[in-house]
C-alpha positions in Angstrom: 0.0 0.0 0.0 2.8 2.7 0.9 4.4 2.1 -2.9 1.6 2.8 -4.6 0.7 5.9 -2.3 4.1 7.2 -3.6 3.4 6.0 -7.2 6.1 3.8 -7.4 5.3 0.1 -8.9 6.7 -3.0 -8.9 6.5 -6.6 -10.1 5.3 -8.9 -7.8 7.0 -12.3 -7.0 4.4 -14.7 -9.1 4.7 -12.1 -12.3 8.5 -12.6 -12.0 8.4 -16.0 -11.9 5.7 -16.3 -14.8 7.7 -14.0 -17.3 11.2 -16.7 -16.4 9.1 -19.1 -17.7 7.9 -18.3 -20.4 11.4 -16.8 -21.3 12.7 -20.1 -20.9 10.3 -22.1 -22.4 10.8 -19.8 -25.5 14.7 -20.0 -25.7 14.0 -23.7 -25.2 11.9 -23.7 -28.3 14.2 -21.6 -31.0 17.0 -24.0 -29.1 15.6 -27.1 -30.5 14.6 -25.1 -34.0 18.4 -24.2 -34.1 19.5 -27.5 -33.5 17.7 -29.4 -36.2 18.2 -26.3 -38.5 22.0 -27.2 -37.9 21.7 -31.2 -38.8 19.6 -30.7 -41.9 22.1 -28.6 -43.1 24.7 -31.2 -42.3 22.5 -34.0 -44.0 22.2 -31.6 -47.1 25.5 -31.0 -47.2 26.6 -34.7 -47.2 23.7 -35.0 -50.1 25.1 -32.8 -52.3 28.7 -33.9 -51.8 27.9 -37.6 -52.4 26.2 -36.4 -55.9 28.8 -34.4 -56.7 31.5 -37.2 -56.2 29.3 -39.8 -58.1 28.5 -37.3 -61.3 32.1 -36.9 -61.1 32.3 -41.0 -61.5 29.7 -41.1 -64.0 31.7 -38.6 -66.1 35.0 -40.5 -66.3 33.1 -43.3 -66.9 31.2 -42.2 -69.7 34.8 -40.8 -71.3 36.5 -44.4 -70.9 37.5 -45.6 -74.3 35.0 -48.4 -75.3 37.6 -50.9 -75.0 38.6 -50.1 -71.7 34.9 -50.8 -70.1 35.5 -54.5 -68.8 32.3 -55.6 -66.8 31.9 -55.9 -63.5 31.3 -58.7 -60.7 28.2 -59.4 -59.8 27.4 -57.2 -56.5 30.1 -54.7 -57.1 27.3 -51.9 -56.0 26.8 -53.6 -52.6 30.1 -54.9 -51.5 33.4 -53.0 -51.6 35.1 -54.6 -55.0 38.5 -53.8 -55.9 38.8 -51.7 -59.1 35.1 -50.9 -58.5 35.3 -48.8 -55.0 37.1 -45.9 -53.9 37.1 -44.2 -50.5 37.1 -40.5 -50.1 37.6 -38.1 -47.3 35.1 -35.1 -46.9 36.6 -32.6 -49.9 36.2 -35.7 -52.4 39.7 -36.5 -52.6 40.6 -40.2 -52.7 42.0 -42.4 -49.6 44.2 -45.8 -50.0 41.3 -47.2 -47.2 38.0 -46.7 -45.7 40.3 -45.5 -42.6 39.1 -41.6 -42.4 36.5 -42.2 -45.5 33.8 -39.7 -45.3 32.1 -41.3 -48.4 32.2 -45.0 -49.8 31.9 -44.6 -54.3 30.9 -47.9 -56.1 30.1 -48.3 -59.1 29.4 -51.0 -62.0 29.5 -51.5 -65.4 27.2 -54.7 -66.8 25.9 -55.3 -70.5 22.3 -54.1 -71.3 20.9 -57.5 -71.5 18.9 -56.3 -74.9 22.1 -55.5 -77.0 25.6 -56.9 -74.9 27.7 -56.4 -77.2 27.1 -52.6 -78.5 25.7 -50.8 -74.8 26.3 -51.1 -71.1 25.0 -49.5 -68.2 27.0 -47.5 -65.8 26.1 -47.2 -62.6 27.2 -45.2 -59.4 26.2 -45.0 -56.3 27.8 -43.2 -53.4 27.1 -43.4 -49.6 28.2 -41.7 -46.6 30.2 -43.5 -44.3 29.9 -41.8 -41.2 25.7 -41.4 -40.8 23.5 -42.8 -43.1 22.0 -39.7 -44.3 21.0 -42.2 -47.6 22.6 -42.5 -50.9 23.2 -40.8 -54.2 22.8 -43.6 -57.4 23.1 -42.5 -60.6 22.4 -44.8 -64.0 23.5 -44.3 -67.5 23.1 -46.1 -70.6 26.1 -45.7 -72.9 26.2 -47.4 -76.8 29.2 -48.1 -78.5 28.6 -45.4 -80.8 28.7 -42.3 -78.9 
């Protein structure tokens, strides 16, 4: 009663504790938004790396000489096959191992069942090795007479 005689207010106890709350709650809230804002931009990252790294693949397969496409084994997009794999760090460049890989690259090269001998089809797919964010696969057909 005296502060208010003297016009001076004030916050009482409960108010105090109210606004703290719904202060936190708040920061709480754009906390969690931030935090998943963060790791789908990680994901997306990875994504776009690993289809960068297997149009890169697809390319210097596609500009092989005809000669030099010699088939692949059976598998060789599922199982690490040498000659058909290569292991790369996080800028794309390649490793001697999957020690350190960011991003496992297979790809395989089979006859098109419907003409063998004059077209094959190339395929590529790249996966991250660190979380499975999914993977990038890329197919071509290429003739002999491209």
């Amino acid at each position: 009663m005296r502060a208010q005689r003297h016009g001076v207010a004030g916050f009482s106890l409960i108010e105090v504790v109210v606004a703290t709350g719904v202060l936190v709650v708040g920061v709480l809230g754009l906390a969690q938004v931030l935090l998943l804002a963060a790791v789908a931009n990680g994901d997306a990252r990875a994504v776009t790396s690993a289809t960068v790294l297997a149009s890169g693949r697809m390319e210097e397969l596609r500009a092989t000489p005809w000669a030099r496409l010699t088939p692949s084994p059976p598998g060789a997009l599922r199982v690490d096959t040498p000659g058909f794999v290569d292991y790369l760090d996080a800028s794309g460049a390649g490793l001697g191992s999957e020690t350190g890989a960011a991003f496992v690259r297979r790809w395989s090269i089979d006859p098109l069942p419907s003409d063998p001998m004059n077209a094959v089809v190339l395929q590529v797919l790249v996966e991250t090795a660190a979380r499975h964010t999914g993977q990038t696969r890329l197919l071509s057909v290429r003739t002999r007479w491209e």
